[in-house]
Phi, psi and omega in degrees: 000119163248119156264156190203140191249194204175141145264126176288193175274335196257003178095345171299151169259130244201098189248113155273121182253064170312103176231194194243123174238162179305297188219179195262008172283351177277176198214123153254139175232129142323084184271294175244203119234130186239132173286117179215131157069053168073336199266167181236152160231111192252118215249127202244150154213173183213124203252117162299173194287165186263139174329106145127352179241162207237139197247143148286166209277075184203130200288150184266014213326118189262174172185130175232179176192154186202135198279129171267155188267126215043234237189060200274182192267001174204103168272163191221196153187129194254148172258153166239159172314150185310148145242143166285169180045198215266174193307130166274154197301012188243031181259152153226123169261000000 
C-alpha cells in the first residue's frame, strides 16, 4: 500500500491510494477521512470479490483518491473492516 499526495493547479491537495490485490475481483473504497493535530487519515477498505464468480489469478493494482480539506503536515492512511455489498454514494474512486 502506498499513498502519495498532489497539489493540483487549482491549489487542492489531492491523496492518492494505491494498493496490490489478488484478482481483479476486489474492490478499493475510500470510506472517510479523519482530521486531527494537522494530519489526515485516510481510512480504505478492500471488499472481497462476490461469490459464484470467477476472476483470474493475477496481482491487480487498484488506486482511489480523494481531494483533502486544507493542508494538512502529514497523511496516513488506516484500512477498516469489509462493509458488506456494494459501495455507498459518499466513495471516490
Amino acid at each position: 500500500m502506498a499513498i502519495m499526495t498532489t497539489t493540483e493547479a487549482d491549489g487542492r491537495i489531492k491523496a492518492t491510494l494505491k494498493v496490490s490485490l489478488p484478482n481483479p475481483g476486489y474492490e478499493l473504497h475510500i470510506r472517510e477521512v479523519i482530521y486531527a493535530d494537522g494530519k489526515a487519515v485516510v481510512r480504505y477498505a478492500v471488499e472481497s470479490p462476490r461469490p459464484g464468480l470467477l476472476y483470474p489469478h493475477v496481482i491487480t493494482e487498484a488506486e482511489a483518491f480523494v481531494y483533502l480539506t486544507g493542508v494538512p503536515a502529514e497523511v496516513t492512511a488506516e484500512q477498516i473492516g469489509r462493509t458488506p455489498g456494494r459501495a455507498d454514494a459518499k466513495l471516490l474512486e
